[in-house]
N, C-alpha and C positions, 0 to 999 in steps of 0.2 A: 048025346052030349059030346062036345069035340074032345080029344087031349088034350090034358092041360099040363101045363111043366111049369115048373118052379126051380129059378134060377137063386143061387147064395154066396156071397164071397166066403171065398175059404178064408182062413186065420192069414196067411199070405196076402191078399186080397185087399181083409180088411189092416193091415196092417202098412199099407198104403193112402189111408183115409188122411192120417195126421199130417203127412207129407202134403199131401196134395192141396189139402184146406188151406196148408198155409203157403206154397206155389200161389193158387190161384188167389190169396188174403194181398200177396206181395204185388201179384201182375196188375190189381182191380188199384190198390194204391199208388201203385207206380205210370198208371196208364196215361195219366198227363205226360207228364215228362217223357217216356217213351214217346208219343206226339209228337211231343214237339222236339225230340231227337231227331224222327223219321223224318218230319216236314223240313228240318233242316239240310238233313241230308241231301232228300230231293231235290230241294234248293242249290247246292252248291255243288249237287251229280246231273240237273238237267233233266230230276221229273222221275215219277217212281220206276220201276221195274216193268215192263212189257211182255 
């Protein structure tokens, strides 16, 4: 049988969750408008980044 490990966020860790839920709640809402920020940008800089 191979070794097996078990990984756990510590209290630190998990005390990260709440934050990030709502980061990633904000980015998933937001993700039009960021679009269509960047495509503007593009627009008036001559095309993404290379």
């Amino acid at each position: 049988m191979p070794p097996k490990v078990e990984y756990e966020l510590t209290d630190l860790g998990r005390s990260l969750i709440t934050p990030l839920t709502l980061l990633a709640d904000w980015a998933f809402e937001n993700r039009p408008t960021m679009e269509q920020a960047r495509l503007a940008y593009d627009k008036e800089h001559g095309g993404p980044a290379k």
